[in-house]
Backbone atoms as SQL, in Angstrom:
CREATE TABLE atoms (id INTEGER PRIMARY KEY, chain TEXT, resi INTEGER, resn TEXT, atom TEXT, x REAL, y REAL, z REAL);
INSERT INTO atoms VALUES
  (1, 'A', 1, 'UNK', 'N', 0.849, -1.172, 0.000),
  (2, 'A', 1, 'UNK', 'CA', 0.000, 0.000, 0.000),
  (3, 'A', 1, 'UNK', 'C', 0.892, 1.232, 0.000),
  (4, 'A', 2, 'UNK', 'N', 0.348, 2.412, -0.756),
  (5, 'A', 2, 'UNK', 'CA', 1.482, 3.531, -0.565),
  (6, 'A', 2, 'UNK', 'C', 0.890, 4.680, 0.199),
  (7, 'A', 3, 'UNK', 'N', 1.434, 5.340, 0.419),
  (8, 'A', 3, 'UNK', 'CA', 0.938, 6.933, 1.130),
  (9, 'A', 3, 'UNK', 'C', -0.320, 7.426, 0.647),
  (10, 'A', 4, 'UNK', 'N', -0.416, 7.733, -0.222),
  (11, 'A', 4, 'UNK', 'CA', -1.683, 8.067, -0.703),
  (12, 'A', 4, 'UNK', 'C', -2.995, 7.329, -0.915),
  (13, 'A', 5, 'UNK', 'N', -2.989, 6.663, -1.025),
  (14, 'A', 5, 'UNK', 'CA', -4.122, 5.408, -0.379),
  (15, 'A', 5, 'UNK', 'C', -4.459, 5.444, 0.565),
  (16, 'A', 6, 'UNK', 'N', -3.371, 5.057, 1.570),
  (17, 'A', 6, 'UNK', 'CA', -4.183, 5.301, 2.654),
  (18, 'A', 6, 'UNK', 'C', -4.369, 6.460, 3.974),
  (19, 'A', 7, 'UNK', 'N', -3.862, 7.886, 3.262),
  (20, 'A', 7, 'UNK', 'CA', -4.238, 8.878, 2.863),
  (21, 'A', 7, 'UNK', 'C', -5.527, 8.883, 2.465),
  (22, 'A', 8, 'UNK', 'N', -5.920, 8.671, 1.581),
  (23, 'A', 8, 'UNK', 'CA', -7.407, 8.192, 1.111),
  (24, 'A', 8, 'UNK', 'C', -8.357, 7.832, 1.892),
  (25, 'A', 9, 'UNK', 'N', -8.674, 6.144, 2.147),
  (26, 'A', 9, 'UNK', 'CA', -8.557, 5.401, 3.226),
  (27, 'A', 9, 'UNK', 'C', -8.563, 6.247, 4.473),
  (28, 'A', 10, 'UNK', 'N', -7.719, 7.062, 5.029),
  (29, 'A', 10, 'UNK', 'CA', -8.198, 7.784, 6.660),
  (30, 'A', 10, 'UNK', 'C', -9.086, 8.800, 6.232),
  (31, 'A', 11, 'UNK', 'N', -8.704, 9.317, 5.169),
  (32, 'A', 11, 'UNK', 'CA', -9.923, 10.785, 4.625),
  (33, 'A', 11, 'UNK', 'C', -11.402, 10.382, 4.982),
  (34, 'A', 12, 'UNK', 'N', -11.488, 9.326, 4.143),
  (35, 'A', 12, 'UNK', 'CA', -13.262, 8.705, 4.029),
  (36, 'A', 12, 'UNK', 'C', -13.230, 8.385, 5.217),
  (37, 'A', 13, 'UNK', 'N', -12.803, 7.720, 5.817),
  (38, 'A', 13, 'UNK', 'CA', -12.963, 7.301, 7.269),
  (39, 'A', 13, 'UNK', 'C', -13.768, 8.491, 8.957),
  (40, 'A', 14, 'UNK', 'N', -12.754, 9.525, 8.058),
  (41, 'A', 14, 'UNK', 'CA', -12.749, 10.777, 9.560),
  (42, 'A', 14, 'UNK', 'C', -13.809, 10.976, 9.299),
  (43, 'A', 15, 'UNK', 'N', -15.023, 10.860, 8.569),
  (44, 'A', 15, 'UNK', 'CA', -16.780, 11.378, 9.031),
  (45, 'A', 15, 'UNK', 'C', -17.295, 9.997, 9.694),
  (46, 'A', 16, 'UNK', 'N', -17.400, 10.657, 10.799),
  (47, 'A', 16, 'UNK', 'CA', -18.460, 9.948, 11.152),
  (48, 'A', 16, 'UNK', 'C', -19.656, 8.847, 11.161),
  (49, 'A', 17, 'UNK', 'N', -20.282, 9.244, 10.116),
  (50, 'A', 17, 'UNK', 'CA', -21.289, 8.104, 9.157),
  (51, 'A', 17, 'UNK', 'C', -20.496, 7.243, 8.803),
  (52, 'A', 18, 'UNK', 'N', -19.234, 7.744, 7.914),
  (53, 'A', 18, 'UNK', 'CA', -18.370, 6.170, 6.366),
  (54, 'A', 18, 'UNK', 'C', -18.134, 5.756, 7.877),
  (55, 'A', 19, 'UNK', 'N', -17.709, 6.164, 8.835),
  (56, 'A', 19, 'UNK', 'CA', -17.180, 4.776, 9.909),
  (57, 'A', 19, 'UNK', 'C', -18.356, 3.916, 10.192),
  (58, 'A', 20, 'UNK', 'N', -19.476, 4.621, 10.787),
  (59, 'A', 20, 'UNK', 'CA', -20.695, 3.409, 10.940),
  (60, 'A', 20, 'UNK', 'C', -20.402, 3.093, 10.236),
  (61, 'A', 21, 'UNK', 'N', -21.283, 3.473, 9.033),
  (62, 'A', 21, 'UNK', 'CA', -21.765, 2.492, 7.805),
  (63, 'A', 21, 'UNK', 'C', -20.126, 1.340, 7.618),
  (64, 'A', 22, 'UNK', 'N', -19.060, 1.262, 7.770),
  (65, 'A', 22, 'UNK', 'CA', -18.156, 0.355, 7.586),
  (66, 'A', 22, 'UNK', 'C', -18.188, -0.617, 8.753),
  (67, 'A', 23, 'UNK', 'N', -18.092, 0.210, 9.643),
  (68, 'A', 23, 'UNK', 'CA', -18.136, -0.971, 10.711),
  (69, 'A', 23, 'UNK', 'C', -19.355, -1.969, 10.827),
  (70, 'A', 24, 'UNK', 'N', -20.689, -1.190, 10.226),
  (71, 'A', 24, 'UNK', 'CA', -21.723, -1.736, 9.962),
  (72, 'A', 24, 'UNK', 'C', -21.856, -3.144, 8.904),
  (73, 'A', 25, 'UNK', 'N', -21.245, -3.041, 7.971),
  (74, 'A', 25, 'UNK', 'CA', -20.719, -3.654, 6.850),
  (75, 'A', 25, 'UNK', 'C', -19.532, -4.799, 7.397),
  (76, 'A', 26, 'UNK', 'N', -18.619, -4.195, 7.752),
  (77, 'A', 26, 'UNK', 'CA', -17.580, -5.397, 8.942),
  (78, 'A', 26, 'UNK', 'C', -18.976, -6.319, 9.742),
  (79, 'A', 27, 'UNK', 'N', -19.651, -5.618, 10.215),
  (80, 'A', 27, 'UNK', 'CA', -20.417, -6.605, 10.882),
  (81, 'A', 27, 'UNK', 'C', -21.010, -7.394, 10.285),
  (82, 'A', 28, 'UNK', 'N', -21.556, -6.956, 8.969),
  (83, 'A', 28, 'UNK', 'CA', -22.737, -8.314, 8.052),
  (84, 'A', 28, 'UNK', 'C', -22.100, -8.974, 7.585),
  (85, 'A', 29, 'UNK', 'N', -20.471, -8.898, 7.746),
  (86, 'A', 29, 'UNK', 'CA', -19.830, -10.047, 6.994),
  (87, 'A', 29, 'UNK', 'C', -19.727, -9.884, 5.270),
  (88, 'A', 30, 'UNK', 'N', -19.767, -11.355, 4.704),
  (89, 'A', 30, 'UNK', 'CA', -19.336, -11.297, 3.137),
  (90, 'A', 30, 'UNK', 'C', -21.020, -10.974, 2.447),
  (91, 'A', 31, 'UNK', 'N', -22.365, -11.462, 3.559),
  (92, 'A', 31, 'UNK', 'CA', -23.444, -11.224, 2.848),
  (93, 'A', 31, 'UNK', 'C', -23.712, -9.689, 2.449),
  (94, 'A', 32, 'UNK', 'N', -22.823, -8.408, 3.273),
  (95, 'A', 32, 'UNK', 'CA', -23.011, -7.669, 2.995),
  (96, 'A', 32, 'UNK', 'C', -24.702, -6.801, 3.275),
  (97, 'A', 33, 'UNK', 'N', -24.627, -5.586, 3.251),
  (98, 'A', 33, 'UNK', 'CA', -26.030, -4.880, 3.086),
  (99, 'A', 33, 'UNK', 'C', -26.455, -4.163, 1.775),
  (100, 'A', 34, 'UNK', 'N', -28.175, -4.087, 1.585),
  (101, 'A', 34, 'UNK', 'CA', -28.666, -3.157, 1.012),
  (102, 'A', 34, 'UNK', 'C', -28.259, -1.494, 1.384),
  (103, 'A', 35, 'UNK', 'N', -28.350, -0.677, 0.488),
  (104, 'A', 35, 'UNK', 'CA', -28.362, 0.815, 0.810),
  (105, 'A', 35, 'UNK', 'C', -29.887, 0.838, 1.833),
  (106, 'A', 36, 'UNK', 'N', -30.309, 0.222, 1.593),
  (107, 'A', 36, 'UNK', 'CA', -31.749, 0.831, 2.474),
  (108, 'A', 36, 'UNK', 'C', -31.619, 0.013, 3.789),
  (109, 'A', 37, 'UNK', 'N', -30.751, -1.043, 4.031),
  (110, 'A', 37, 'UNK', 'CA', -30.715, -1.893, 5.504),
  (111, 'A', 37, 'UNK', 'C', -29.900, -1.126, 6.461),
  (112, 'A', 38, 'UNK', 'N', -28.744, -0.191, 5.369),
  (113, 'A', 38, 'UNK', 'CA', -27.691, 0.664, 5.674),
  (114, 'A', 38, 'UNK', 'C', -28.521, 1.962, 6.505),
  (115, 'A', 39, 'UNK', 'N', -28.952, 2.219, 5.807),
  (116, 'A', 39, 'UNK', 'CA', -29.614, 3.544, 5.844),
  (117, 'A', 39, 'UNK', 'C', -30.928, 3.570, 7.024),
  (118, 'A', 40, 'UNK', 'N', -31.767, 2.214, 7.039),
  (119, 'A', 40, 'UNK', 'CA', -32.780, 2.087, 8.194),
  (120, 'A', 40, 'UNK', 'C', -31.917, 2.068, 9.789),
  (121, 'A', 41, 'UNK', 'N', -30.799, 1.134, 9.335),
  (122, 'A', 41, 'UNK', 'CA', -29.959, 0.363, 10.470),
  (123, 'A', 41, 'UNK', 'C', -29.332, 1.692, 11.407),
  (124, 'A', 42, 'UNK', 'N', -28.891, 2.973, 10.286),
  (125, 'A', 42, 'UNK', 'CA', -28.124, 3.989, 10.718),
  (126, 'A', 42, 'UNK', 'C', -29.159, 5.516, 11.378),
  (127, 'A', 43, 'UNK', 'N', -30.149, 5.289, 10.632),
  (128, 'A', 43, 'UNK', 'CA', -31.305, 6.629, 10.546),
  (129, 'A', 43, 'UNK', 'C', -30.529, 7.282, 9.948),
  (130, 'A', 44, 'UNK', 'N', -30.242, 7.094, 8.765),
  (131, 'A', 44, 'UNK', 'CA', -29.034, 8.231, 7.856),
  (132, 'A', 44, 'UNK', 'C', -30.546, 8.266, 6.413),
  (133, 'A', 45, 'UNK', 'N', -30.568, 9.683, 5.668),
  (134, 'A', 45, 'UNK', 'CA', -31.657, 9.606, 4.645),
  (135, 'A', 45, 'UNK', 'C', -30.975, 9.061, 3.528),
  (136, 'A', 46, 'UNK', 'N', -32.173, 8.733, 2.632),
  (137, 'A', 46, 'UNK', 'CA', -31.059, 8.395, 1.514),
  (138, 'A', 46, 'UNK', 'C', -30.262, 8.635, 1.012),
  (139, 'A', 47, 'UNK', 'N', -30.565, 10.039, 0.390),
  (140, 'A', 47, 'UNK', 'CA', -29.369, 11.036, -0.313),
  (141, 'A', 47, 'UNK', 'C', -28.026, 11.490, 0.246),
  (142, 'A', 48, 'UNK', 'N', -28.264, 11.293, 2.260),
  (143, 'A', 48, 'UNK', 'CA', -26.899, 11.209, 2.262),
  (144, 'A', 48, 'UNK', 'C', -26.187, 9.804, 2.573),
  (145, 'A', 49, 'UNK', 'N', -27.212, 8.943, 2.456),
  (146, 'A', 49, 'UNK', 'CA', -26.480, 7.476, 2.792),
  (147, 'A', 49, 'UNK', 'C', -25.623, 7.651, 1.523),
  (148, 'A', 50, 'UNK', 'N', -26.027, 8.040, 0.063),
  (149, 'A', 50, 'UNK', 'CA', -25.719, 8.138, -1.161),
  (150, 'A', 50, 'UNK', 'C', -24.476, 8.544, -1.015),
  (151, 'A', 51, 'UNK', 'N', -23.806, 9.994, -0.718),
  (152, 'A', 51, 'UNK', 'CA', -22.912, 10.497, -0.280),
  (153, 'A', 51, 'UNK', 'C', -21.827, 10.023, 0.154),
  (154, 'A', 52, 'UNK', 'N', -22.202, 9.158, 1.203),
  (155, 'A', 52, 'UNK', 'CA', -21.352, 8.613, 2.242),
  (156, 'A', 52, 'UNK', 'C', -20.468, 7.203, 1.851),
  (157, 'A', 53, 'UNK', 'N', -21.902, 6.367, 0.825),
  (158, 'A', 53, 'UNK', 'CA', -21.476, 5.218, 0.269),
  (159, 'A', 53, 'UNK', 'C', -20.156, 5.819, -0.909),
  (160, 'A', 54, 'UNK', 'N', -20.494, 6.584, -1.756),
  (161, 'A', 54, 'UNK', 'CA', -19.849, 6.737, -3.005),
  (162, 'A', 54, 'UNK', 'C', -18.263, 7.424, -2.406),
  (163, 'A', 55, 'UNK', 'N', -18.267, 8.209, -1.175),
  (164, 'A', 55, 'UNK', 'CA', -16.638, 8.581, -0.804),
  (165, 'A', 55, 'UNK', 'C', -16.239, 6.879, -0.257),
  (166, 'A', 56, 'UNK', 'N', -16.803, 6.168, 0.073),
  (167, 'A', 56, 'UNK', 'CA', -16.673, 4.917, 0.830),
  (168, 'A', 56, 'UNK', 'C', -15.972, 4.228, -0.549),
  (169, 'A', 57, 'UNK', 'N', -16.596, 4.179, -1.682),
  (170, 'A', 57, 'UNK', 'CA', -16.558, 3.529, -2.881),
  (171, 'A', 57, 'UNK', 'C', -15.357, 3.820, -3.587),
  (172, 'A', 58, 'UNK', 'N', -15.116, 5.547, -3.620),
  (173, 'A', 58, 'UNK', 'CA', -14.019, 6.112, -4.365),
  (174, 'A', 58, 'UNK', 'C', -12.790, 5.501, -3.078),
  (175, 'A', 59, 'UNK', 'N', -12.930, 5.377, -2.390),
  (176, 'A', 59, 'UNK', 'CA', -11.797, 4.910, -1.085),
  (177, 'A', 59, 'UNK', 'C', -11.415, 3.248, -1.053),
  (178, 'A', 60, 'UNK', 'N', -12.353, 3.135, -1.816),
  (179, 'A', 60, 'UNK', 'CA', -12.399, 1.356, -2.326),
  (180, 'A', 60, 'UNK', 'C', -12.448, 0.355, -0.797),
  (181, 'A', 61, 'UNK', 'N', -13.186, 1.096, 0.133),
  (182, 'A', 61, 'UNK', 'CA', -13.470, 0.728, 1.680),
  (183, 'A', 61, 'UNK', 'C', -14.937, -0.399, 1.324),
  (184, 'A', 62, 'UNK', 'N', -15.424, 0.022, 0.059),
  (185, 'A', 62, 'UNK', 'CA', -16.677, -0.634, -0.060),
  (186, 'A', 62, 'UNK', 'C', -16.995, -0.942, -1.440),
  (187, 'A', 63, 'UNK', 'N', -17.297, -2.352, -1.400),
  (188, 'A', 63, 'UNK', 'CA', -18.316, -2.371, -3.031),
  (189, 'A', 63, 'UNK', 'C', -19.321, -2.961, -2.923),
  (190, 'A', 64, 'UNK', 'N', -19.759, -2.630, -4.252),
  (191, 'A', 64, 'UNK', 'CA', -21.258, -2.719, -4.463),
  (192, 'A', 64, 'UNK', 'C', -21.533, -3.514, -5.594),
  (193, 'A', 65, 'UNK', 'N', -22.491, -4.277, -5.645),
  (194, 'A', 65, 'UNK', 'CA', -22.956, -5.211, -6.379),
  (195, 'A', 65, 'UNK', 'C', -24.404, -4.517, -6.316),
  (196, 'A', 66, 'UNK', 'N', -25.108, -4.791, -8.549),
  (197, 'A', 66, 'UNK', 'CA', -26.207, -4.815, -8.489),
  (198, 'A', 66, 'UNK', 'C', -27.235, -5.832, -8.657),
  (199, 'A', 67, 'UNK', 'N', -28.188, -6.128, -7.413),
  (200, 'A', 67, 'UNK', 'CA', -29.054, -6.793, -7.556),
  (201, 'A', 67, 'UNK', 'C', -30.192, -6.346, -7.803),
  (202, 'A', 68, 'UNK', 'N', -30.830, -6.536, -8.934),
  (203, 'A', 68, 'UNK', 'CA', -32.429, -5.709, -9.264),
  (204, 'A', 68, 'UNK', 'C', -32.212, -4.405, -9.447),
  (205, 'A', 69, 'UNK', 'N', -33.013, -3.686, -8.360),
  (206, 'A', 69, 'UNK', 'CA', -32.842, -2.125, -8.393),
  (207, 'A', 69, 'UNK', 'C', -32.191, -2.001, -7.561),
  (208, 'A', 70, 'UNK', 'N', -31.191, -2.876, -6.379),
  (209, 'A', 70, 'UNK', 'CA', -30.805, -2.424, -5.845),
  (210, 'A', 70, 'UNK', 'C', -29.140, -2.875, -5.621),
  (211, 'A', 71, 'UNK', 'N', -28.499, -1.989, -4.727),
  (212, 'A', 71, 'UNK', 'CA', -27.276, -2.100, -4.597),
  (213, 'A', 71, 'UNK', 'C', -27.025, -2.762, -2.963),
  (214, 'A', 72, 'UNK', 'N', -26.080, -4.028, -3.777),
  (215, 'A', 72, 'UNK', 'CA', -25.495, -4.805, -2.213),
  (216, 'A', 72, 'UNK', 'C', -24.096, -3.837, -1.777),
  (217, 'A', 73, 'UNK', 'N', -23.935, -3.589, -0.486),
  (218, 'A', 73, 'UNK', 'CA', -22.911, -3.342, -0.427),
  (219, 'A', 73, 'UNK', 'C', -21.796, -4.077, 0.544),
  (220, 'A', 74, 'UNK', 'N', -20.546, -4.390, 0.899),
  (221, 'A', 74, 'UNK', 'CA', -20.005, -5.006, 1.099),
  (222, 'A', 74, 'UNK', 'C', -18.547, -4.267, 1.539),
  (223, 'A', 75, 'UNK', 'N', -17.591, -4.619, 2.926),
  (224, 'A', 75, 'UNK', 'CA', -16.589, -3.824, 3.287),
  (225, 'A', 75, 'UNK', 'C', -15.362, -5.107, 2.909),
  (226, 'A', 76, 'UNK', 'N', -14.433, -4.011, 2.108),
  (227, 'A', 76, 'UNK', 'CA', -13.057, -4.454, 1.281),
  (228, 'A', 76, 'UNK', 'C', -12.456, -4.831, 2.579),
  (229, 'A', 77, 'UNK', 'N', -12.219, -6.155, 3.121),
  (230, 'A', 77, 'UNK', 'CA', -11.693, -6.204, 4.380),
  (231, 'A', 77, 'UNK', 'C', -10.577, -6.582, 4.217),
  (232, 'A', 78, 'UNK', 'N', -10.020, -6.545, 3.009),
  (233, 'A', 78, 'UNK', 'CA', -8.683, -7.097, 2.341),
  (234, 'A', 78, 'UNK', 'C', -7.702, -6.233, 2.343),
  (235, 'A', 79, 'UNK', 'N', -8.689, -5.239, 1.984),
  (236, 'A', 79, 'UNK', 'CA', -7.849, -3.694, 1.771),
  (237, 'A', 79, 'UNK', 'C', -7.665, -2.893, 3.270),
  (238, 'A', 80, 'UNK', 'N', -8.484, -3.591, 4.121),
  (239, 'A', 80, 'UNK', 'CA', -8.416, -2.733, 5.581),
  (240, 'A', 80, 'UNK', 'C', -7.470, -3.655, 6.165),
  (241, 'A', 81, 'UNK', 'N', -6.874, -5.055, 5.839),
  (242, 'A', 81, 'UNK', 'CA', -6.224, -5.678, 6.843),
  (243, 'A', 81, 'UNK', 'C', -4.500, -5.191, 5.856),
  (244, 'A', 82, 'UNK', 'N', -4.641, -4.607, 4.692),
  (245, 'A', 82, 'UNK', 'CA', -2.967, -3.740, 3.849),
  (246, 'A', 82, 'UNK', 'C', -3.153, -2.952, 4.717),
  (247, 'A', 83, 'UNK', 'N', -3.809, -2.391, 5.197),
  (248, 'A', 83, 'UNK', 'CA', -3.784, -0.702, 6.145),
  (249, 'A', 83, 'UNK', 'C', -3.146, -0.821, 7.121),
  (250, 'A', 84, 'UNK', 'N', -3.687, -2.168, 8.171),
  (251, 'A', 84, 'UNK', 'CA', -3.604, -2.381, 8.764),
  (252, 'A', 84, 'UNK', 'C', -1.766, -3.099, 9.114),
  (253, 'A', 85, 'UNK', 'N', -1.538, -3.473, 7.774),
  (254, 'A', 85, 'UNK', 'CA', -0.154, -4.274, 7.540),
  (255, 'A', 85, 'UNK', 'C', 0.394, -2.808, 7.244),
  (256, 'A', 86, 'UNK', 'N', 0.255, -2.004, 6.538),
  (257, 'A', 86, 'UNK', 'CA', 1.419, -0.657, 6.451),
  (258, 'A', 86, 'UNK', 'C', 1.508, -0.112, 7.718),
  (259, 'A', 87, 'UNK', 'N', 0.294, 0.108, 8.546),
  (260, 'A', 87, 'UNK', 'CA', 0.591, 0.782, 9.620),
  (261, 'A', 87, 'UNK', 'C', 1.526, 0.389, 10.182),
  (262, 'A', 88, 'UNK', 'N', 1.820, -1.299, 10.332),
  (263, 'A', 88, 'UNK', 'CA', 2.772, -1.975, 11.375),
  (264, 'A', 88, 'UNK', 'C', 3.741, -2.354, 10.787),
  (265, 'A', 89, 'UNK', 'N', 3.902, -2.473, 9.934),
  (266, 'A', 89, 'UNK', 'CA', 5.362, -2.638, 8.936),
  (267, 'A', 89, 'UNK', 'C', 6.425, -2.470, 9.923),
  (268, 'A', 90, 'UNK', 'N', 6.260, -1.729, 10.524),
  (269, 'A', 90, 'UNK', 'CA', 7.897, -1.018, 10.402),
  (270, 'A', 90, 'UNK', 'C', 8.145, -1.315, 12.671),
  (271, 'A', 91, 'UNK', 'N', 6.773, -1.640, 12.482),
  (272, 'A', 91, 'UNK', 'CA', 6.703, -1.982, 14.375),
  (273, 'A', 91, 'UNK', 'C', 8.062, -2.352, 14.800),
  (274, 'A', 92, 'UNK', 'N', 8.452, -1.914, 16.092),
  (275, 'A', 92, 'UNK', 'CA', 9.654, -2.279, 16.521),
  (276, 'A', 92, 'UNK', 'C', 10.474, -2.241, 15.518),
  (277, 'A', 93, 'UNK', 'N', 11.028, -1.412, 15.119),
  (278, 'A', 93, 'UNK', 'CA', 11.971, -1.282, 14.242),
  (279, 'A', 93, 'UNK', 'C', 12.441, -2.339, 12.794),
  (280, 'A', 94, 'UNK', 'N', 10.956, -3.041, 12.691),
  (281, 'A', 94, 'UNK', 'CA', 11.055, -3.889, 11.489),
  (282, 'A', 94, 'UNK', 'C', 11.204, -5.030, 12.079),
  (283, 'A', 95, 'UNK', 'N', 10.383, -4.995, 13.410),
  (284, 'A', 95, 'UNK', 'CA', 10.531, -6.679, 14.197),
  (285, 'A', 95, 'UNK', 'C', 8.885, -6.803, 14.880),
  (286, 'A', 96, 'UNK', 'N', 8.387, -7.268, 14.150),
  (287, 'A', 96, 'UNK', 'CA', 6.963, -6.796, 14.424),
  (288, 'A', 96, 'UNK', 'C', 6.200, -7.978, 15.271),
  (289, 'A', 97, 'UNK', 'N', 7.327, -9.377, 15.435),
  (290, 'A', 97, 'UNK', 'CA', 7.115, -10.375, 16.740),
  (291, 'A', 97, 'UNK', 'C', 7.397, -9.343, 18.010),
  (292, 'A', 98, 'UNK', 'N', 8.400, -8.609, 17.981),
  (293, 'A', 98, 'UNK', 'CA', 8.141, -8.107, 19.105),
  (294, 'A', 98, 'UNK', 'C', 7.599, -7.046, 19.738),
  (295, 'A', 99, 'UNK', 'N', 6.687, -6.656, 18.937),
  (296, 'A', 99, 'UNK', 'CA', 5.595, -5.558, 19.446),
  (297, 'A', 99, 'UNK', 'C', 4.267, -6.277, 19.976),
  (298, 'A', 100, 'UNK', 'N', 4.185, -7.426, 19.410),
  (299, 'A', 100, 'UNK', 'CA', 2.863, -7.787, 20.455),
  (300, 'A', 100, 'UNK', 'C', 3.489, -7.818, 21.945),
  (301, 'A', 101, 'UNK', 'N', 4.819, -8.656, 21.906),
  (302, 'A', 101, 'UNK', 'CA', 4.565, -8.579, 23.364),
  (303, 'A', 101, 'UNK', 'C', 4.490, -7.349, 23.979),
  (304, 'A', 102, 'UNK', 'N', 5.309, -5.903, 23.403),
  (305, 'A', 102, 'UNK', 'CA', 5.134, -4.775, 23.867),
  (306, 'A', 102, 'UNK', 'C', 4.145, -4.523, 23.941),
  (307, 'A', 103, 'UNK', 'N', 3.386, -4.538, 23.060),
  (308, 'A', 103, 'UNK', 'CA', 1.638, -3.708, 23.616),
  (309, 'A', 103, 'UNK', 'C', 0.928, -4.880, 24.632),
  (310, 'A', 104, 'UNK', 'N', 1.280, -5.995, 25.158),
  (311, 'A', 104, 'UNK', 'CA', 0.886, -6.686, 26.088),
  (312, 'A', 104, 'UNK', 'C', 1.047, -6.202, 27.134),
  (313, 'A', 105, 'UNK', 'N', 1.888, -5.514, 27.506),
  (314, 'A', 105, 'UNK', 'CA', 2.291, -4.870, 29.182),
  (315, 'A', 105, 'UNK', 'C', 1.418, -3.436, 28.928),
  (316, 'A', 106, 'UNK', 'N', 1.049, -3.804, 30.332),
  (317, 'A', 106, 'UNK', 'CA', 0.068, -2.656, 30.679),
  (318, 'A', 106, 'UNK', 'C', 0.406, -1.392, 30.588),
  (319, 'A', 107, 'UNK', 'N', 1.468, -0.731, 30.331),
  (320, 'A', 107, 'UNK', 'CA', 1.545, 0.482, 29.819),
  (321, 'A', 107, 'UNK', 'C', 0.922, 0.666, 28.290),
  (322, 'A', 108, 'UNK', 'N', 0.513, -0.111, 27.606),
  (323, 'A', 108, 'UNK', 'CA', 0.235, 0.386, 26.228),
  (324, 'A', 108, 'UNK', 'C', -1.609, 0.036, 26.370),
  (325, 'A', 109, 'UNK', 'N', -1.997, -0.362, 27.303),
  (326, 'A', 109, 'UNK', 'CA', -3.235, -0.479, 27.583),
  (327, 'A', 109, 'UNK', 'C', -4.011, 0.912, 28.183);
């Protein structure tokens, strides 16, 4: 992953809503949600569930599949666990066995 991605990636993230609605999406798993299960589940209206999905989309945090008239949506958890691998890359100085045990002692708690 490079800088700007996930650059990207934290942008969409810092409102509020793209975090529900993702974590919301983390939660349904691979079945994923409707925009309208999204949107009942959150009390968000449509037009800005709309909003929220499509920075989610351009951030590639989420896709969408069409079924009928409607859109499944689904969280890139592939792309959140690279984020998750750049962030720590470099843990302990490029020794990243030994940062779990560091964040195990109660100072990092």
């Amino acid at each position: 992953m490079d800088t700007s991605l996930a650059t990207t990636i934290f942008e969409s993230l810092a409102s509020g809503v793209r975090l529900d609605v993702y974590r919301l999406l983390v939660k349904a798993g691979p079945q994923g949600l409707v925009a309208g299960e999204i949107g009942a589940a959150l009390d968000v209206p449509p037009t800005n569930l709309s909003f929220h999905l499509k920075a989610l989309a351009h951030a590639q945090l989420v896709a969408a599949v069409q079924e009928g008239r409607y859109q499944r949506y689904r969280a890139n958890l592939a792309l959140m666990q690279d984020l998750i691998g750049y962030l720590t890359a470099e843990c302990c100085a490029g020794h990243p066995e030994l940062c779990l045990e560091t964040c195990l002692d109660p100072i990092c708690a």
